[in-house]
C-alpha positions, -999 to +999 in steps of 0.1 A: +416-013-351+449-032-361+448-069-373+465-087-389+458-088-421+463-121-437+441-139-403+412-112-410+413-123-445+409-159-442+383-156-409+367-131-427+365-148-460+354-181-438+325-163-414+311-146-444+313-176-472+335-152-498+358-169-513+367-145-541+381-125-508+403-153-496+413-154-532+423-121-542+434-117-508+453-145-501+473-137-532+480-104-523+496-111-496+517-136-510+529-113-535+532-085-504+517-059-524+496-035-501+483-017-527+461-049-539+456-057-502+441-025-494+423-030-531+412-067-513+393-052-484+381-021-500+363-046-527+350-067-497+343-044-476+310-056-462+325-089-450+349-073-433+330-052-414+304-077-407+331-100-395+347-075-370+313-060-359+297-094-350+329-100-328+334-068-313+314-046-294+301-019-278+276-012-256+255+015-238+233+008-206+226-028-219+219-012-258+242-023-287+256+011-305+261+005-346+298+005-360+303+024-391+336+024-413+351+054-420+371+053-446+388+027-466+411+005-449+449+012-449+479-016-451+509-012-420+532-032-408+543-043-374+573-070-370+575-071-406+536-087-405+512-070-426+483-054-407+450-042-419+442-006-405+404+000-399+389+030-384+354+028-368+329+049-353+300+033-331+269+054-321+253+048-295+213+051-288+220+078-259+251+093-241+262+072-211+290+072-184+300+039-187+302+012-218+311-020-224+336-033-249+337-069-257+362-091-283+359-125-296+378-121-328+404-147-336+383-178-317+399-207-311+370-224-328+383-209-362+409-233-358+435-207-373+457-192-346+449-201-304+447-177-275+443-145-290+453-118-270+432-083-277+448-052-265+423-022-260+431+010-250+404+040-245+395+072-239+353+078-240+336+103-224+368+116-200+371+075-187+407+065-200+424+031-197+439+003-213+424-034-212+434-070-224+410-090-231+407-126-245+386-156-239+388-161-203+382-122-201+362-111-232+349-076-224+355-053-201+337-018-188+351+015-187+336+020-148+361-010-139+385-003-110+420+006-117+432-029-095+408-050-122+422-035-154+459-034-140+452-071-131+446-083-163+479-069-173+496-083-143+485-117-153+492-112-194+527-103-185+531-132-159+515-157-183+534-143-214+568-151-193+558-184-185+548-191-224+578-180-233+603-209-241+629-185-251+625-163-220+626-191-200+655-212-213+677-173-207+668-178-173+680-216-168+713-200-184+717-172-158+709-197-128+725-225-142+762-203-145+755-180-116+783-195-090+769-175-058+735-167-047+748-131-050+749-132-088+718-144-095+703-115-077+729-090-094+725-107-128+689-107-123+688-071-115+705-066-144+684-082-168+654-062-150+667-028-157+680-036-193+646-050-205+627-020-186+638+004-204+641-013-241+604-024-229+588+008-227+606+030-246+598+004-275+559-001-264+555+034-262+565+038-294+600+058-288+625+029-303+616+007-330+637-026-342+623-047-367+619-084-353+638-099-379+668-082-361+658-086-322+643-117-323+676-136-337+695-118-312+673-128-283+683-165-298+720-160-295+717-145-259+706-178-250+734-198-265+758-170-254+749-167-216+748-208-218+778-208-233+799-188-210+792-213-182+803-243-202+835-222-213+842-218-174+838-259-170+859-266-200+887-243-189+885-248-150+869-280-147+856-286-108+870-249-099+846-237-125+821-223-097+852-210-075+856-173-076+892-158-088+908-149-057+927-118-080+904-088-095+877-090-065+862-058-061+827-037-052+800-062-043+822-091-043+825-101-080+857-112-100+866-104-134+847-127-145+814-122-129+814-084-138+817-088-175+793-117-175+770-091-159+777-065-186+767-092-213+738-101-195+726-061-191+734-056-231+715-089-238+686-076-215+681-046-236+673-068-265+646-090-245+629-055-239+621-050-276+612-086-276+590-083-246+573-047-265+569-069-296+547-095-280+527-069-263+521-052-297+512-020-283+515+010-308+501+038-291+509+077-282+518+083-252+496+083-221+503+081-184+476+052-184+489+033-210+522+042-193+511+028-160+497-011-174+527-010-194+547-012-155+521-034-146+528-061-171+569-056-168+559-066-130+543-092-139+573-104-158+593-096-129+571-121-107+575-152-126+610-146-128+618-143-094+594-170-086+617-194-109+647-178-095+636-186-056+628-224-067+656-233-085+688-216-075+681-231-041+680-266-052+710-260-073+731-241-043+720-274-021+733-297-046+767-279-053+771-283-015+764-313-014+777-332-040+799-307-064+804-327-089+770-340-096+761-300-094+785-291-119+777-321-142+740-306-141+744-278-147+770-284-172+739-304-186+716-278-182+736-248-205+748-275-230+708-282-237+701-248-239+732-240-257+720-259-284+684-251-286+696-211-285+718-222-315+687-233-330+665-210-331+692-189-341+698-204-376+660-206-382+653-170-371+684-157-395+671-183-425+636-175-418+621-210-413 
């Protein structure tokens, strides 16, 4: 199991009434030593254990099997977040085809951190699979049909897209500077296929970027792809959403529109890693972890095309209409956004 580290100190610490844990381990990793981290746990490793044992679980035919730590537990890193590194070993009172795995660590009743996400993948007695599971959800059985566990990560990647501001504000950017319905759909397509394959090669565990170095980036996409339509508006003015009759070539797209599509395919790459990060997945390769991997990149897909299909109809219907109410819109639209990418920017680089 990998949590984070300084949450499992301070639920643990709280759950089991051990302050000298929250203590020592508190200041540990406010100093970000690992060694006296690791030292932390290993020195309360009972209410460790009996913190992650009462909220996770497994079962055999109804019977509880018993946990056991093996080992001491180890200090990684993921994101540049420490992350306590626990290996345990249930037995169960008799062999069984199917078991039950529930989660409940991280409540929302602790009053610490809010919708906890837990990301299980398995392989037991030749049943293999991968599983989120959270409060709505909290347990799951390894008999499950493939369409219920690739549901769950249908609907974690569709709800992770709609909880992400960032994510979200990119996509105003592209609709809002996209002059033809044509674009969207290219510039969409683009986005897709850049953040597929940054996605899975990075939740597979085949490219690794800290987040201190994507997640700024992902900031500046914003303000940059915002950006580029106010640029056309400040040097073009009404004519900003008119195409240039000179340089038209394959699918219809001017100079313009084809580099704006290579920026957007370079920025998508970056979203991929971000996407990965989120997910948190940091497992070896599998075609079933493979396979809910796609399943949550579609669910990405989804929202986005949902958002696409209400809004950039609106917005061609109001250019149509009235052009320069359009343009002052959506002029209004990437200056907003603009600023918030800018942001989040400066507070990513600074840290705060």
């Amino acid at each position: 199991m990998e949590l984070e580290y300084d949450l499992l100190v301070v639920s643990a610490a709280d759950a089991g009434d051990d302050d000298p844990l929250y203590q020592a381990g508190t200041a540990a990793f406010e100093a970000g030593d690992t060694a006296a981290q690791a030292a932390a746990l290993k020195s309360h490793a009972a209410a460790v254990l009996g913190y992650v044992s009462d909220r996770f679980s497994v079962s055999s035919r109804g019977a509880a099997c018993r946990p056991t730590q093996v080992g001491d537990a180890t200090i990684g890193e993921r994101e540049g977040v420490p992350y306590a590194d626990l290996l345990l070993d249930w037995t169960c009172p008799e062999r069984a085809d199917e078991h039950v795995v529930r989660s409940g660590l991280f409540p929302d009743g602790e009053g610490y951190v809010k919708g906890t996400k837990t990301i299980v993948t398995y392989e037991i007695d030749g049943r293999s699979g991968s599983a989120a599971l959270d409060a709505a959800n909290p347990s799951f059985s390894t008999a499950q049909a493939w369409y219920e566990r690739f549901g769950e990560f249908f609907l974690l990647g569709a709800e992770h897209l709609l909880t992400g501001i960032d994510h979200i504000l990119f996509l105003l950017a592209l609709i809002a500077g996209s002059r033809r319905l044509r674009e969207i759909v290219l510039a969409a397509t683009s986005f897709t296929l850049a953040h597929s394959v940054t996605f899975m090669l990075a939740a597979l565990g085949l490219v690794e970027v800290p987040g201190a170095i994507v997640e700024p980036i992902i900031a500046l996409s914003i303000a940059v792809v915002a950006g580029w339509h106010l640029w056309g508006i400040w040097r073009r003015g009404e004519h900003a959403t008119d195409l240039e009759t000179a340089g038209r070539g394959h699918l219809s797209l001017d100079r313009a529109g084809w580099i704006r599509l290579g920026v957007v395919f370079c920025f998508g790459l970056v979203h991929g890693l971000g996407f990965a990060g989120a997910l948190g997945i940091d497992e070896a390769w599998s075609w079933t972890l493979l396979w809910s991997l796609l399943v949550f990149n579609i669910g990405i897909e989804v929202v986005q095309l949902t958002i696409i299909a209400i809004i950039f109809p609106l917005l061609f219907v109001l250019r149509r209409r009235a052009p320069k109410a359009g343009l002052w819109a959506t002029g209004a639209v990437s200056a907003g956004v603009s600023i918030m990418g800018l942001i989040w920017f400066v507070q990513r680089i600074s840290g705060s």
